[in-house]
ZADO-1210 file (C-alpha; in nm, 4 decimals, padded with zeros to 6 digits):
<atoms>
<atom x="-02.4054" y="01.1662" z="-00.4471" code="UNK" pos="1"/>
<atom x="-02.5408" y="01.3610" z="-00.7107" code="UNK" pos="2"/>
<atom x="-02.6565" y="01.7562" z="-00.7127" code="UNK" pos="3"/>
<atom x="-02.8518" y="01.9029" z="-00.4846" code="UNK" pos="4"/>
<atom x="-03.1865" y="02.0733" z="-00.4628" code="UNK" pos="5"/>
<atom x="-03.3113" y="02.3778" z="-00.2309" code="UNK" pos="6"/>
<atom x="-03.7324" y="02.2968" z="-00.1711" code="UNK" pos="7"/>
<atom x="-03.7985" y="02.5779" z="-00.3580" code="UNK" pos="8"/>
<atom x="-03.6934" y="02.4303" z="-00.7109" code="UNK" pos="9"/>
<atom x="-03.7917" y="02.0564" z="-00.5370" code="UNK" pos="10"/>
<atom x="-04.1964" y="02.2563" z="-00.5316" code="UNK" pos="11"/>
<atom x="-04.1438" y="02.3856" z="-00.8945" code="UNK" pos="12"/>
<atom x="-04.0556" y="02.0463" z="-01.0065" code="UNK" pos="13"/>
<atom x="-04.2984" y="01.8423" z="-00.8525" code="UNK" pos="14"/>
<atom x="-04.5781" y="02.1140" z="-00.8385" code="UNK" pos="15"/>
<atom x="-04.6259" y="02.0529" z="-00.4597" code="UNK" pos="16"/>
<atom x="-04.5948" y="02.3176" z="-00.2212" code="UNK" pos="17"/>
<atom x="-04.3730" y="02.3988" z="00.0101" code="UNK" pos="18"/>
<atom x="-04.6058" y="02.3206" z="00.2817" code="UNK" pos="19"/>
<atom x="-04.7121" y="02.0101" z="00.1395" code="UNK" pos="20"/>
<atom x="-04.3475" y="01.8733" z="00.0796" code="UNK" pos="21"/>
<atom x="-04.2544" y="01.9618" z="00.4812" code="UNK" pos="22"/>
<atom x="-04.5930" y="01.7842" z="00.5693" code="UNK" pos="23"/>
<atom x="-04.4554" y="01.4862" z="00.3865" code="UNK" pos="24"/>
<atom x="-04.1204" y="01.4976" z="00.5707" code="UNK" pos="25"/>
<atom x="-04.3037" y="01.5227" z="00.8800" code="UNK" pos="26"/>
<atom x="-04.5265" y="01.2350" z="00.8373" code="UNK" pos="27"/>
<atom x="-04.2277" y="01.0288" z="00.7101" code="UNK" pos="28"/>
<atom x="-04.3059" y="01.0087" z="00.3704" code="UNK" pos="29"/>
<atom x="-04.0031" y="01.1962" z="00.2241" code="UNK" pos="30"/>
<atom x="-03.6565" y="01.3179" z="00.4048" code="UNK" pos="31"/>
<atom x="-03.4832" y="01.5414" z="00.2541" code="UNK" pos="32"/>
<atom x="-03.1097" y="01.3909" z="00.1372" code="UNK" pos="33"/>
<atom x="-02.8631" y="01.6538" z="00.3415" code="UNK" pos="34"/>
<atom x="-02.9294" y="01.9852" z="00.4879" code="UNK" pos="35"/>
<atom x="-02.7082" y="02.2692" z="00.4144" code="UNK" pos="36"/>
<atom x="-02.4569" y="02.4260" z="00.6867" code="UNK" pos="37"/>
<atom x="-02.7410" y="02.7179" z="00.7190" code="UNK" pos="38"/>
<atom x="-02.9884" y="02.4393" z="00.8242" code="UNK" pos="39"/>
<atom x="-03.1543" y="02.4331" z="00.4732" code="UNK" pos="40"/>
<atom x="-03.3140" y="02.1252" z="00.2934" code="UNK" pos="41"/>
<atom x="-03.1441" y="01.9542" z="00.0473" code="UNK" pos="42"/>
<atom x="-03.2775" y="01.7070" z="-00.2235" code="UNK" pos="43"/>
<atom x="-03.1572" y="01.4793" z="-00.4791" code="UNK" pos="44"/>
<atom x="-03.3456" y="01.3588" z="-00.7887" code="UNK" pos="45"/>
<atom x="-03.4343" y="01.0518" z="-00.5801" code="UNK" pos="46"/>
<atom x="-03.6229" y="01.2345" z="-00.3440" code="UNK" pos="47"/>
<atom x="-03.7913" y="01.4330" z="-00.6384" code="UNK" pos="48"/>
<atom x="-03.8697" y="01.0742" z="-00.8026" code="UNK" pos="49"/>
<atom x="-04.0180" y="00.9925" z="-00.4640" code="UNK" pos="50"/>
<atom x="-04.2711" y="01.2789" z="-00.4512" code="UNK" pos="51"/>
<atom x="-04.3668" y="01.2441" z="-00.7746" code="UNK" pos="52"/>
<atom x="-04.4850" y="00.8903" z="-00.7322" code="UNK" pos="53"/>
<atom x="-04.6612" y="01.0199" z="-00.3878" code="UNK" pos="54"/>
<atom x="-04.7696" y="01.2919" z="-00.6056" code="UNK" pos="55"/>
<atom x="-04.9749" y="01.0022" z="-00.8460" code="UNK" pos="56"/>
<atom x="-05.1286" y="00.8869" z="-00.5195" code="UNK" pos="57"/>
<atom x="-05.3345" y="01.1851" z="-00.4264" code="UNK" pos="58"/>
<atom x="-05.6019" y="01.1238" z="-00.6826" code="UNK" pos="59"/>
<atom x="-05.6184" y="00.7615" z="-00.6111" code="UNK" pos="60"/>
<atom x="-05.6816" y="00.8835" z="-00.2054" code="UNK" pos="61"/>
<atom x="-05.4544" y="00.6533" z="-00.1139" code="UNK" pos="62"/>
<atom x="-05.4243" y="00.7526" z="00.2712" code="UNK" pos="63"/>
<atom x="-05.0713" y="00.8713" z="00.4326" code="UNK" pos="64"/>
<atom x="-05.0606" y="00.5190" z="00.5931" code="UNK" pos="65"/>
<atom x="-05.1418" y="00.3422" z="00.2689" code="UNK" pos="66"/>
<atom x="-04.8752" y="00.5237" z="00.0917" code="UNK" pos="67"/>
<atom x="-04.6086" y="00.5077" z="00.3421" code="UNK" pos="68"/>
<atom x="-04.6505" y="00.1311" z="00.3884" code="UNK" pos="69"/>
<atom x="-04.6337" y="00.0997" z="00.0164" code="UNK" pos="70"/>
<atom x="-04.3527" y="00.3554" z="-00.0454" code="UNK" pos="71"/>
<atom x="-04.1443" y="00.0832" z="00.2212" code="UNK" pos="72"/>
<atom x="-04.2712" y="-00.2251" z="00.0253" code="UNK" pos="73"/>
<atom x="-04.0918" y="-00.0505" z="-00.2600" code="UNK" pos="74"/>
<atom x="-03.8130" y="00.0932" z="-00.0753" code="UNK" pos="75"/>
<atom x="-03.7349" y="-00.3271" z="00.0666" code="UNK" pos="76"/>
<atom x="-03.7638" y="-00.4359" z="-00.2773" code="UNK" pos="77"/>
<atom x="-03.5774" y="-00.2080" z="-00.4363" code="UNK" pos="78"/>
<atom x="-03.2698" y="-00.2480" z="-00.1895" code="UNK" pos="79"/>
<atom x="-03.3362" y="-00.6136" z="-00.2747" code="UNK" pos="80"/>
<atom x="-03.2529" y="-00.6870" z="00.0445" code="UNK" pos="81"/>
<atom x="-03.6303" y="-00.8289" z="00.1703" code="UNK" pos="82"/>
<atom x="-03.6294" y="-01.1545" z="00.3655" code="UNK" pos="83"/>
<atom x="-03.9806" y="-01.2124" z="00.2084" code="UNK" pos="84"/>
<atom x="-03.9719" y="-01.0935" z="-00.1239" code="UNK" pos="85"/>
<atom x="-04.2674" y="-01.2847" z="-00.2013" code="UNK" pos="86"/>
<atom x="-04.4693" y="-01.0712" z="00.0318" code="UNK" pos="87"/>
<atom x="-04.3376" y="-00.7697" z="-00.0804" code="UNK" pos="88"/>
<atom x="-04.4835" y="-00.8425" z="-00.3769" code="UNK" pos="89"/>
<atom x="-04.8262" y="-00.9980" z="-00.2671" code="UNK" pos="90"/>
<atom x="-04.8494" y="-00.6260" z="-00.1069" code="UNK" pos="91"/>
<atom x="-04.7079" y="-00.4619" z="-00.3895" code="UNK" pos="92"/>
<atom x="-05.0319" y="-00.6294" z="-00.5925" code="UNK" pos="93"/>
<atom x="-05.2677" y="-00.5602" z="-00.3414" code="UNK" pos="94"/>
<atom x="-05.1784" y="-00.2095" z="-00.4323" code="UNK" pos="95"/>
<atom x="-05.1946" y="-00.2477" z="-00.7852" code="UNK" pos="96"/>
<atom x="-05.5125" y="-00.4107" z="-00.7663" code="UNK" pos="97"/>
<atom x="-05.6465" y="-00.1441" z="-00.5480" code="UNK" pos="98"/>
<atom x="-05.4991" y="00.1298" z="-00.7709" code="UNK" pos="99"/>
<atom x="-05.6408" y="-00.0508" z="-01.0662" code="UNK" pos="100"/>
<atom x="-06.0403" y="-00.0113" z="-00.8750" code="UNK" pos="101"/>
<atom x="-05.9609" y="00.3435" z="-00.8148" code="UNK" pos="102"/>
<atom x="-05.8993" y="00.4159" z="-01.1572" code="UNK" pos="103"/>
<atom x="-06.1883" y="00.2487" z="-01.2723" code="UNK" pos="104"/>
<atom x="-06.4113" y="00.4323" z="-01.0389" code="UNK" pos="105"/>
<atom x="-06.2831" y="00.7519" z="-01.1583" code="UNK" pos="106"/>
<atom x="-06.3183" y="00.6721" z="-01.4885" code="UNK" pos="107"/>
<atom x="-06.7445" y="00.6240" z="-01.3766" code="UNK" pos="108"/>
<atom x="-06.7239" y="00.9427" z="-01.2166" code="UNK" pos="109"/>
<atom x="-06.5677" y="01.0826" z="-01.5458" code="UNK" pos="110"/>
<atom x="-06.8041" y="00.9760" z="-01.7618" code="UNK" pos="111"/>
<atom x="-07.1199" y="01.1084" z="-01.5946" code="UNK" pos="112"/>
<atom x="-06.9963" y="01.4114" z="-01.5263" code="UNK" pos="113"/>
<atom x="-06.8721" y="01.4352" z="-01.8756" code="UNK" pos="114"/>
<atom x="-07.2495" y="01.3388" z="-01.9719" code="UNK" pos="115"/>
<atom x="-07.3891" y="01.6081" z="-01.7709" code="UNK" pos="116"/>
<atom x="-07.1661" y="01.8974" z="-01.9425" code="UNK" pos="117"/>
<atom x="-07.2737" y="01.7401" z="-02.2868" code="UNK" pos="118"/>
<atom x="-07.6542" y="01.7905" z="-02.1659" code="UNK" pos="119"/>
<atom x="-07.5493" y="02.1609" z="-02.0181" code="UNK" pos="120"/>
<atom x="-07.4141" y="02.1830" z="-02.3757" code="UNK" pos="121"/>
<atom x="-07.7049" y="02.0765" z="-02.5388" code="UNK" pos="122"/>
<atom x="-07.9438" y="02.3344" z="-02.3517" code="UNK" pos="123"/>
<atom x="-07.6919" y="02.6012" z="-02.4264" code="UNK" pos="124"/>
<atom x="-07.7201" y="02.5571" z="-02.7532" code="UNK" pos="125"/>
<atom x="-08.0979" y="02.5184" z="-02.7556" code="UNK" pos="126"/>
<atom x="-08.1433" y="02.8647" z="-02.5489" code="UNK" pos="127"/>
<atom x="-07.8985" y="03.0148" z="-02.7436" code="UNK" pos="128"/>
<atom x="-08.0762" y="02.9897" z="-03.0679" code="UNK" pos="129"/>
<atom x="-08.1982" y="03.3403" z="-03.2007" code="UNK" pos="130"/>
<atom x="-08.5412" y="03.3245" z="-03.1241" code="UNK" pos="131"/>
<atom x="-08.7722" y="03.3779" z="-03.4411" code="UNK" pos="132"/>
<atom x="-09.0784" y="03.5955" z="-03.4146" code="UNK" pos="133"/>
<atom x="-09.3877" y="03.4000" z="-03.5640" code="UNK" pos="134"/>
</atoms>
């Protein structure tokens, strides 16, 4: 089954916190593989895989119903098991495509705020100047 993980080293791989990683296991997004005989959470590297990718989400602001539907589109097509593969993957675009617009919107967002630290830059270095005394 592979070695387990305690949510403490699951948080310092994925650089979520504990809170966030029991939020996801509440909502559904994550469960943890096994629980130890104390009661503890257990994890596997799949289920550190999985937060990463939910992880990637975040800045995308993909909601927790947009990434739960498309962590199952990906948990169906993985098993391979779908009785309409083909819509698994019409959905699995749709998410692409919508990831893809994200992205791109970020990238506008980027750029003009990367623009107005060049101009702060720019009247830094004009006001820094040593000032000459005519």
């Amino acid at each position: 089954m592979g070695e387990h993980m305690q949510i403490g080293e699951v948080a310092e791989r994925t650089r979520l916190s504990l809170r966030t990683i029991r939020h996801y296991e509440e909502v559904g997004l994550v469960r943890p593989s096994a629980r130890s005989k104390g009661g503890f959470r257990l994890y596997t590297e799949s289920d550190v895989q999985r937060l990463l990718l939910i992880r990637r989400m975040k800045p995308l602001d993909f909601t927790l119903d947009e990434m739960s539907d498309l962590l199952g589109v990906l948990d169906e097509l993985a098993a391979d098991q779908t009785s309409d593969r083909d819509a698994m993957l019409d959905r699995l675009r749709m998410y692409h495509e919508a990831a893809a617009q994200r992205i791109s919107a970020l990238r506008e967002q980027l750029d003009a705020a990367t623009g107005f630290s060049d101009d702060l830059q720019q009247r830094l270095n004009l006001h820094a100047r040593p000032h000459r005394r005519v």
